[in-house]
N, C-alpha and C positions, 0 to 999 in steps of 0.2 A: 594270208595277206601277201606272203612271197611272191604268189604268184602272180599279185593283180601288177599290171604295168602302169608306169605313169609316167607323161612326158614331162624333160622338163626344159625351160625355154630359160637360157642363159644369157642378160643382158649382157653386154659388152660396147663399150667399155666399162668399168665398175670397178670399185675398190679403191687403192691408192692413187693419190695426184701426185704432181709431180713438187708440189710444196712440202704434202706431208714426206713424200720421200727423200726433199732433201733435210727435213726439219731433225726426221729421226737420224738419219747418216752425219749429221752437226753432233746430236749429242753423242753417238758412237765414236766421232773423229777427236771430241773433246776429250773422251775418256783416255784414246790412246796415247793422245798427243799429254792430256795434263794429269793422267792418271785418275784415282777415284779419292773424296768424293767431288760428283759434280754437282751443282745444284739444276733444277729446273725448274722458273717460275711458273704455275699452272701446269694442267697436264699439257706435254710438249702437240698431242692432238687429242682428241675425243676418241680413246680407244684404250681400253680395259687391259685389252692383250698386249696392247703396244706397252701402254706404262708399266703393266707386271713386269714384262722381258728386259726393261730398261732399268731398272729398278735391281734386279739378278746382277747386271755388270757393273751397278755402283752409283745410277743414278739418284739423287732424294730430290723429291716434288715437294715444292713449298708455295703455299697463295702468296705469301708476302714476302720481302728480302729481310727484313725484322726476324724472322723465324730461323734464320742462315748464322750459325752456331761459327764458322768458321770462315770471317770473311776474307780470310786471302785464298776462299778456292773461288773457279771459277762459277760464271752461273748463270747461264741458256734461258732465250724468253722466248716463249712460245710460235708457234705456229701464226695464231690469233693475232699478234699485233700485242703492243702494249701501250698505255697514255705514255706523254711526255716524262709525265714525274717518275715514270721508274725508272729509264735510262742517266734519269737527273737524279732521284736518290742513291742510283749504286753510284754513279763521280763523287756524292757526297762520302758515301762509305769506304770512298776510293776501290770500289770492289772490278774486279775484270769481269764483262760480261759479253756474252755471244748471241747475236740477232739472230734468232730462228723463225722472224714473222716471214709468211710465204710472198713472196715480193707481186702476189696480185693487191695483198692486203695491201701492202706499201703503197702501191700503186691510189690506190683510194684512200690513203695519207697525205701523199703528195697531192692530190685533188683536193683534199679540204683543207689544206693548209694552202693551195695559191689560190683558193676561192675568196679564200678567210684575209687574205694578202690586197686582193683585187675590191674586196669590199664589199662583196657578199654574205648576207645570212643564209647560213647550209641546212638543209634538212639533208638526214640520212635515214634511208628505208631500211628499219633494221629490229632487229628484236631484240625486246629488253636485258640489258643483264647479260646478253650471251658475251664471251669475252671482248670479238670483234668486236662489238658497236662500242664499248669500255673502251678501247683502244683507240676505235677512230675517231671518239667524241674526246675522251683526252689529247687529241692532236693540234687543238686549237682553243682558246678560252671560253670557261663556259659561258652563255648566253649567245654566244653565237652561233651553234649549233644543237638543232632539235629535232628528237626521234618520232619516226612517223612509223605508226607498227601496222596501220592500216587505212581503209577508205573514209573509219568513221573518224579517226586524226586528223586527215585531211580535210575532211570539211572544217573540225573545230579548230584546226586551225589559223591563227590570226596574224596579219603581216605586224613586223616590231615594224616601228618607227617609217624612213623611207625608204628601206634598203633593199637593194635586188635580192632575188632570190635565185638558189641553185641547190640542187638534188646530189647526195652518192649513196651510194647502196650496197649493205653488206656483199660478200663475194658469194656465200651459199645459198642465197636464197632461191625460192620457186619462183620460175620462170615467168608463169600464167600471173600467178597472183601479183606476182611485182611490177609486170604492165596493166594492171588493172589500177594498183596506185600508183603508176607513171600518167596513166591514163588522167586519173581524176586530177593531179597536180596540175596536167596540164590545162585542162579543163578549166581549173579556178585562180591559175594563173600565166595566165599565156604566153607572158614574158619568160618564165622560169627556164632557168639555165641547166641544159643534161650533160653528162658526161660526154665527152666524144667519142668514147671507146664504151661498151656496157660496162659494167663494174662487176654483174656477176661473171664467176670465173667460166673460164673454158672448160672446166672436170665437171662442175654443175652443173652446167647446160647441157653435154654429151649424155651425162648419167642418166639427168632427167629425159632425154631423147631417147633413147635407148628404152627406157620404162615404160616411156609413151607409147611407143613402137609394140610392145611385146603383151602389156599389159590386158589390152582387150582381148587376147585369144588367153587366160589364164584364167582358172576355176580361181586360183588362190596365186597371190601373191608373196615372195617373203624378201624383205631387205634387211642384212645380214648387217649391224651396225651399235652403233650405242644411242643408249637413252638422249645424251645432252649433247650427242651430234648432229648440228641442226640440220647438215646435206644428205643427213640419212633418213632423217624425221619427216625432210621436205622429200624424200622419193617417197615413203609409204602416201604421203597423201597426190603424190603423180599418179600411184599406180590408180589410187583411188576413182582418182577423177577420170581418168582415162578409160572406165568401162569396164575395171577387176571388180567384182563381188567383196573380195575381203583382202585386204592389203594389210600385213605384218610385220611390225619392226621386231628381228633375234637379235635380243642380247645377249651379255654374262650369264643373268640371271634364267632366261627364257625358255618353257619349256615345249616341244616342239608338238602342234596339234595333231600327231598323227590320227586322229579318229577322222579327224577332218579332211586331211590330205587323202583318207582312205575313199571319200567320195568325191575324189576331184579324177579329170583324164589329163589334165597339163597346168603344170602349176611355173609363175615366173619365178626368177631368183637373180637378185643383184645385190652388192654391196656399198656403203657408204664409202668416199674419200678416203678418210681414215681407218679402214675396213682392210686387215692384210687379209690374202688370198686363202690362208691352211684354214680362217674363220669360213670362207663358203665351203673349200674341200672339208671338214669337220661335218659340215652340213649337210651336205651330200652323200659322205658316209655314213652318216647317222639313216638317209634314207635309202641308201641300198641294200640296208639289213632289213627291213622292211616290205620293201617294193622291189620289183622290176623297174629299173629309170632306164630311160632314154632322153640322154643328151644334146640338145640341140645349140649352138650357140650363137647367138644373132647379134653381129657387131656391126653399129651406125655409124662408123670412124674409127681411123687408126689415130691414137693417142701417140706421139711422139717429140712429146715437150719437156725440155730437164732445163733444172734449172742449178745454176753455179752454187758451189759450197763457199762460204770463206774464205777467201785467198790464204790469212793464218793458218787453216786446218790442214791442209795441202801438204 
């Protein structure tokens, strides 16, 4: 098997944004600046390796602030965004807390909340349950904002009372599918009000281009990512579409098909957002004990966007 060769086509960009990178360097600045422990509500992003690592230098992950044994430590909220009520139940608990929501998220806060201001009813394109859409429908009271997961939502449904309508959209979603229910909203309400700016993020879209780009020349697929990371979730199904045979999410868990890889000549390889970089180098090592690889790296854009830490942390 050493000897059979196999190419392998490296999207790029891929991996880390520049959210999750500032979200994890928050809770690192927090450790040094406030010492240990720190709290963090949710995982700080969707990544396995990320929270272990974080977890070694003192952090504790908690769902809820209720669970926080020691409320005069500090206590970091996620990447994701969070509803109004939790920045309003830690002033209740007088607890000190640090905003680690990635400021595209904000960005599509501050949109449904002067929507919500303006007298608009918001629909948000987004999938259930995932923290984001928790966060940006807590932004504003409920009944005023409702989630739209797809095309067959949109048709059912029904305008409230008289009031305008206007759309925001999670940050990770796919690209295709989320102007196909752009498409239909507009369609059955021709008034409806868009954002001015897309709402999916800029790491989203390149990743997804990137996938798109490489995917049809690939026997096999692999997007190197976690289960309930939904920008990793939404590349396996890019590469899908786009003309790959078999597109595959690696996780924690996952074990790798070499039998399969053994009948492939070029296989793609990117990672989620939340995706650090030694998770694709692991992967690649794992297949040069195996194979002959050849490296190819194909980047659609140079990623060059940082975003500020906390003025405090500084």
């Amino acid at each position: 098997m050493k000897n059979k060769e196999i190419k392998i086509l490296l999207a790029s960009p891929r991996g880390f944004c520049a959210g999750v990178d500032r979200a994890i360097e928050i809770v690192k600045k927090s450790i040094t600046k406030y010492g240990t422990p720190i709290y963090v509500r949710h995982e700080i992003v969707h990544n396995k390796h990320v929270v272990e690592s974080l977890k070694k230098i003192g952090a504790i992950f908690i769902e809820e602030l209720s669970e926080i044994k020691d409320k005069t430590r500090p206590v970091i909220f996620s990447a994701h965004g969070v509803p109004k009520v939790v920045p309003a139940e830690a002033k209740n608990l007088k607890m000190d807390y640090i905003d680690a929501t990635c400021p595209l998220v904000s960005k599509v806060h501050r949109e449904a909340e002067n929507l919500n201001k303006s007298g608009y009813h918001v629909l948000l394109i987004g999938h259930k349950n995932h923290p984001e859409v928790v966060g940006t429908m807590g932004q504003i009271p409920e009944g005023t904002i409702d989630l739209i997961e797809n095309i067959a939502d949109v048709k059912n449904f029904k305008k409230k009372e008289n009031k305008k309508l206007a759309f925001v959209t999670q940050t990770t979603l796919s690209v295709d599918d989320t102007k196909d229910i752009i498409n239909a909203l507009k369609e059955k309400f021709s008034d409806i009000k868009e954002p001015k700016k897309e709402d999916i993020c800029y790491a989203t879209t390149n990743r997804q281009a990137a996938v798109k780009k490489i995917a049809k020349l690939c026997d096999m697929f692999f997007v190197i990512g976690s289960r309930n990371s939904s920008n990793s979730v939404r590349l396996v199904e890019v590469a899908n579409n786009s003309g790959c045979k078999e597109a595959i999410l690696i996780h924690s868990e996952s074990n790798i098909p070499m039998k399969k890889i053994t009948k492939c000549q070029t296989i793609g390889i990117s990672s989620g957002a939340s995706a650090p970089e030694i998770l694709v180098e692991n992967f690649i090592n794992k297949l040069k004990k195996q194979f002959k690889v050849n490296i190819e790296e194909v980047e659609i854009i140079k990623e060059d966007i940082t975003f500020k830490i906390p003025g405090r942390l500084n």
